[in-house]
C-alpha positions, 0 to 999 in steps of 0.5 A: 248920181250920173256921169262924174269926173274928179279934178285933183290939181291939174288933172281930170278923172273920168271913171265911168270912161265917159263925160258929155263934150258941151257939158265938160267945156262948160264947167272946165272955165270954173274949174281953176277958180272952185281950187283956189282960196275962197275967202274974199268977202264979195266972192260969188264963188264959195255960194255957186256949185251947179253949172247947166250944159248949154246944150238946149236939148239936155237940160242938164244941171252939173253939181261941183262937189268938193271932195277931200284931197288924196 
């Protein structure tokens, strides 16, 4: 695993003191939508869990991992 951040509820963790801007910007719209209930029968949402940076230098695929509630 690489960097990592945790979201619980409306606050974001970042353990390792780092996170890149561009890819932190591009997954922050999902974020909201990944805690809500995922239930509806067309709902793209509970099949989609990796976002790529727009950043076209670094290729980089961010994976959202649900984790239990503490």
């Amino acid at each position: 695993m690489g960097d990592y951040f945790i979201v619980r509820g409306g606050r974001i963790s970042i353990p390792e003191g780092h996170f890149c801007y561009w890819a932190l910007n591009s997954i922050l719209p999902l974020l909201p939508a990944k805690q809500r209930k995922l239930d509806e029968p067309d709902d793209w949402m509970p099949t989609t869990w990796e976002v790529q940076c727009p950043d076209p230098k670094g290729r980089v695929i961010m994976q959202m991992i649900p984790i239990d509630p503490e």
